[in-house]
C-alpha positions in Angstrom: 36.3 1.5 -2.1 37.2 -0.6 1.3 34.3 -1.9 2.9 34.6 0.4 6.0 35.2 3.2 4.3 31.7 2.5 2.4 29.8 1.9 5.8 31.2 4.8 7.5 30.2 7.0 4.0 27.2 5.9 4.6 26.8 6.1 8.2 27.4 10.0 7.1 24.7 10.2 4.6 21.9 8.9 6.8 22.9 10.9 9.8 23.3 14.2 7.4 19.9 13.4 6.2 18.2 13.1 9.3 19.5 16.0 10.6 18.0 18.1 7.2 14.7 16.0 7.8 15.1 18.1 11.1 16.2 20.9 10.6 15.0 22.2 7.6 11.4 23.5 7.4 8.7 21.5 5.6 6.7 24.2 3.6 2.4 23.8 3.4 0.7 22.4 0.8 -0.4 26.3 0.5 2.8 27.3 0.6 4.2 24.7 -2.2 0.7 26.4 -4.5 1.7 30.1 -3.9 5.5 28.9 -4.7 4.3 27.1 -7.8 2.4 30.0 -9.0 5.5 32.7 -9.2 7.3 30.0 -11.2 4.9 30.1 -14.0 5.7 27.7 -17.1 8.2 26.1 -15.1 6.6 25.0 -12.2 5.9 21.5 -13.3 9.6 20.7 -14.4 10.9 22.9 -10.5 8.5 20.8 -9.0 9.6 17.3 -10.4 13.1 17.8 -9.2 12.5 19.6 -6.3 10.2 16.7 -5.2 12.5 13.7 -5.8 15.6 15.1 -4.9 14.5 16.6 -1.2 12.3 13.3 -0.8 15.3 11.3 -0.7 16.1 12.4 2.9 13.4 11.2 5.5 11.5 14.6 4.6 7.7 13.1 4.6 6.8 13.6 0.9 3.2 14.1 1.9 3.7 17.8 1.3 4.7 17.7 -2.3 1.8 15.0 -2.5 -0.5 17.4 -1.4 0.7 20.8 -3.3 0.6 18.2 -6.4 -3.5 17.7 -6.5 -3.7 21.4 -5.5 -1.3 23.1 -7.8 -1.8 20.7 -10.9 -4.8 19.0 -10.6 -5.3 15.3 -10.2 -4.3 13.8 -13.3 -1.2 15.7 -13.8 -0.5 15.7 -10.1 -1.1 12.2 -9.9 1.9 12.0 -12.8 4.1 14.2 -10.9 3.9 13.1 -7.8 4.4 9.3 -8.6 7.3 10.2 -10.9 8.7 12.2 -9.0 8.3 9.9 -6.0 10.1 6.9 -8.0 13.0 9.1 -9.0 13.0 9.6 -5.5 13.1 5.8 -4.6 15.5 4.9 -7.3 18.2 7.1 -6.1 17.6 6.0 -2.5 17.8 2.5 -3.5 21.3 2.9 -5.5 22.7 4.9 -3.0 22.5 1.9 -0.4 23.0 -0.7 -2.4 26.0 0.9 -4.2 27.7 1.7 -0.4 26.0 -1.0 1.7 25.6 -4.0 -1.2 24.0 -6.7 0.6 24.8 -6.1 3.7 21.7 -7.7 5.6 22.2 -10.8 3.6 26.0 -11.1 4.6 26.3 -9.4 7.9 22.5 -9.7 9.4 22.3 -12.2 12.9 21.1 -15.8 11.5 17.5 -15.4 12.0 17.7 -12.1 10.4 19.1 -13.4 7.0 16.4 -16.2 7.3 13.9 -13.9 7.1 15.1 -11.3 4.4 15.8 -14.9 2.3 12.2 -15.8 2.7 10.6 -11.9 2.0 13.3 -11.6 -1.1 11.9 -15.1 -2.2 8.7 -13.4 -2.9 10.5 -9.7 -3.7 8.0 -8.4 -6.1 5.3 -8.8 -3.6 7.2 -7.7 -0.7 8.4 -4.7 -2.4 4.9 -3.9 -3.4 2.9 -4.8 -0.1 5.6 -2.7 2.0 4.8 0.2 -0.1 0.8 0.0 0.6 1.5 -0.5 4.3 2.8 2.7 4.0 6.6 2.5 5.8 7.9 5.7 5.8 9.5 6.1 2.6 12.8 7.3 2.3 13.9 4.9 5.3 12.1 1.9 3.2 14.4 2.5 -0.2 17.4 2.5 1.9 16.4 -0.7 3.7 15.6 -2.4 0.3 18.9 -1.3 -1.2 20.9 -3.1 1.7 18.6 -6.6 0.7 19.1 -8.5 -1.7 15.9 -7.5 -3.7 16.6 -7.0 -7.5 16.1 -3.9 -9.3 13.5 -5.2 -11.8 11.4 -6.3 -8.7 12.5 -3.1 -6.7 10.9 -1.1 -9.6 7.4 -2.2 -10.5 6.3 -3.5 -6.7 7.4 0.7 -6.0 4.9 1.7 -8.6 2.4 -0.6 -7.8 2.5 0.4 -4.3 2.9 3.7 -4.4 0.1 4.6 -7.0 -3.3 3.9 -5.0 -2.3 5.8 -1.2 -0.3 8.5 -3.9 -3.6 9.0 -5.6 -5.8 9.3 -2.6 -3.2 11.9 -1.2 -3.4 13.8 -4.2 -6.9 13.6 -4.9 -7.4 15.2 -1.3 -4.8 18.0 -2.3 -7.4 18.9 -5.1 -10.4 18.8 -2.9 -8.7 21.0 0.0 -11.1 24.1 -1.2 -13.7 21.5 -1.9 -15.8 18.7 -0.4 -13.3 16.0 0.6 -14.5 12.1 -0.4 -14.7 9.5 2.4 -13.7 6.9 -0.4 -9.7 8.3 0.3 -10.0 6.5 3.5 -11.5 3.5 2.4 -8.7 3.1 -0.1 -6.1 3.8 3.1 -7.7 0.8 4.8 -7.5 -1.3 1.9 -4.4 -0.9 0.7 -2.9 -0.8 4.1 -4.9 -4.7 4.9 -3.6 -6.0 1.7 0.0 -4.3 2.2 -0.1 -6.4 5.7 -1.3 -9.6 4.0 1.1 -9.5 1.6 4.1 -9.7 4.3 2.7 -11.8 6.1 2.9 -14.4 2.7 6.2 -13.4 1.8 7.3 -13.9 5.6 6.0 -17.5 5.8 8.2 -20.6 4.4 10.0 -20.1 1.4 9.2 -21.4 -2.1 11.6 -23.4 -4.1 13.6 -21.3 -6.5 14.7 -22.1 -9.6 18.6 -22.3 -10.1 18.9 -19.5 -12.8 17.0 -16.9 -10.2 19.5 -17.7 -7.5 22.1 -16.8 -9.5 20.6 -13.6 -11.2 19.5 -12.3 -7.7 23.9 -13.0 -6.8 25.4 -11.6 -9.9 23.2 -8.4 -9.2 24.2 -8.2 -5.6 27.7 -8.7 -7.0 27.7 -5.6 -9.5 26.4 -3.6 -6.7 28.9 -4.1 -4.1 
């Protein structure tokens, strides 16, 4: 597929998906329980696809968080919702890196490449640190997908990052009818200082990298575009 043709396929997705994060109504928590609830046996497996597949447009997935703890309880909604959630990311991520490739990397001003070299120096921890700063998420797996952050790296910083501010959201979701704990703020805090910190790392300098990275981080970018 011609580069332009890829850019302006693209183009089309994002704008189509804005305009559904718009348009279409974003049900309660409450709502997302009741729903649940007339599904019976199924409702996990509904839930699971529902969720990653409709958090993949810039719908806030705070909703499905939510209706997670309240519908399924905390330890399976933790499951779901972080499953779900990296489903969610994974297809995001392909999507623009199989249309965009690198494009920041090749295309980006100077000082824009120098400083997605230095944060994909470090990709594991920026990965991980944007995720507990909490960037909205859909527009963050599309960013990611257009850099030239590997796969491997893309993966486990999403999971790391995503599980503590996913818990505390879910953990709320099951105390809605209930008392609700101050300690779901203190983990916001913290995870949002050390998200902060950890760009702030991968932003300054660079590290040396070893030859064989280099070229593992190319070939990759290479299969994707």
């Amino acid at each position: 597929m011609p580069n332009r043709t890829r850019w302006l396929l693209l183009l089309a997705l994002l704008v189509a998906a804005v305009v559904v994060a718009v348009v279409v109504p974003l049900p309660s928590p409450l709502e997302l329980r009741d729903w649940a609830a007339r599904l019976g046996p199924t409702a996990p497996l509904v839930f699971f696809l529902a969720h990653a597949v409709v958090t993949t447009t810039p719908i806030p997935r705070t909703a499905f968080t939510l209706a997670a703890g309240l519908v399924f309880g905390p330890v399976w909604g933790l499951g779901l919702a972080v499953g779900a959630s990296m489903v969610s990311a994974a297809l995001g991520f392909a999507l623009a890196r199989r249309l965009g490739g690198r494009a920041i990397a090749r295309l980006g001003p100077d000082r824009v490449r120098a400083l997605e070299e230095r944060l994909c120096e470090r990709e594991l921890l920026t990965v991980t640190s944007s995720r507990l700063v909490g960037i909205p998420f859909a527009p963050l797996n599309y960013t990611l997908g257009v850099t030239s952050v590997r796969w491997r790296a893309y993966v486990v910083g999403t999971v790391l990052g995503l599980v503590p501010g996913t818990a505390a959201v879910v953990l709320l979701g099951d105390a809605v009818t209930g008392g609700m704990s101050p300690a779901m703020f203190v983990m916001f805090a913290v995870s949002g200082t050390l998200g902060a910190a950890g760009i702030l790392v991968s932003a300054r300098g660079r590290r040396r990298r070893p030859a064989g990275e280099v070229t593992a981080r190319d070939d990759d970018g290479a299969a994707a575009a």
